[in-house]
Each structure stands twice: as structure tokens, then as C-alpha cells.
N, C-alpha and C positions, 0 to 999 in steps of 0.2 A: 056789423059793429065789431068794434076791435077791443079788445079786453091786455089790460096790463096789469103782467106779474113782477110782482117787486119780494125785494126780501129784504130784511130790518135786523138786529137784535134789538129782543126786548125781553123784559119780566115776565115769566109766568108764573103765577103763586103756585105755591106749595112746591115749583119743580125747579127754580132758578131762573137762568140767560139761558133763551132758546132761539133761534136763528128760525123767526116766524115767515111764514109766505102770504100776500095777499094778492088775491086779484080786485084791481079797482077800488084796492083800498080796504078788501075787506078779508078776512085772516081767514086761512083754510089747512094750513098744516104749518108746523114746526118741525125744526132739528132739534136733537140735545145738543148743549153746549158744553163738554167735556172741562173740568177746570179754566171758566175764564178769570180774567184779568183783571185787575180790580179797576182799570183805567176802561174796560170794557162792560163792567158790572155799571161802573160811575153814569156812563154815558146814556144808558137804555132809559129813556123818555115816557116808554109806555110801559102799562100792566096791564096782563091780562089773567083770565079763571078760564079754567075749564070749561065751564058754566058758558062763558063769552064763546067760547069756540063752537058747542055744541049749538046754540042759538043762531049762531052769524052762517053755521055748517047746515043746520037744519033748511035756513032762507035759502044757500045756496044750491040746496037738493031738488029744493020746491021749483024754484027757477031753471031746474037741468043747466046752473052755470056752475057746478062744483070742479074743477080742474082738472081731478084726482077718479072721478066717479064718470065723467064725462066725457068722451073725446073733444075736446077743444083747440088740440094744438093751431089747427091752423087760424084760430080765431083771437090767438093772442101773445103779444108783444113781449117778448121776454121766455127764459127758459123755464119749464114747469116741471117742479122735482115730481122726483119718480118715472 
């Protein structure tokens, strides 16, 4: 199976615009987003919590599909930070 990594900005509460990473749709790390833009603040569609990361990170631990925790590369479509 072939897994794809995507990256977005979006909302994160309490921290701002952070340039999130998902595989398959489902969020497993963030960048900080150093002073953005307000045309770049305007645009972020989604929000997310902490809370959300720790829950969707937990599933992907359980699954041995976490990006970051797991050797994956060769299983998936896109660059995988870090």
C-alpha cells in the first residue's frame, strides 16, 4: 500500500498558522509559521488542538503508520519532514 504525504497551512489553537503534515489525510506533525500574512492567516480552512494531534498521533502509533516514529519512506508518495 502506498501512503501520501501532503502538507497544508492551517489553524492551530492557541499556537497560530502552522504548515501541518498529513499522511492520508491525517495530521502528524507541524512547522511554526514565523509571522504570516494576513492573506495567508485569511485562507487556512482548517483548525486544529493539540488534543486533535495527540489522538490522530496516538492511532497512528497504534498502526505502526506514524511517518516520523516509523521507517516508511519507501511506502510513501511525497517528501516526509524530518
Amino acid at each position: 500500500m502506498r501512503y501520501k504525504i501532503t502538507s497544508e497551512y492551517v489553524l492551530l489553537k492557541n499556537q497560530g498558522v502552522v504548515k501541518m503534515w498529513f499522511i492520508n489525510g491525517m495530521a502528524f506533525t507541524f512547522d511554526d509559521v514565523d509571522n504570516p500574512s494576513m492573506d495567508l492567516i485569511d485562507s487556512c480552512e482548517m483548525e486544529y488542538t493539540m488534543d486533535d494531534l495527540y489522538h490522530i498521533s496516538q492511532y497512528l502509533i497504534l498502526e505502526q503508520c506514524h511517518p516520523i516514529l516509523f521507517e516508511m519512506s519507501e511506502l510513501c508518495e511525497g517528501e516526509v519532514p524530518y
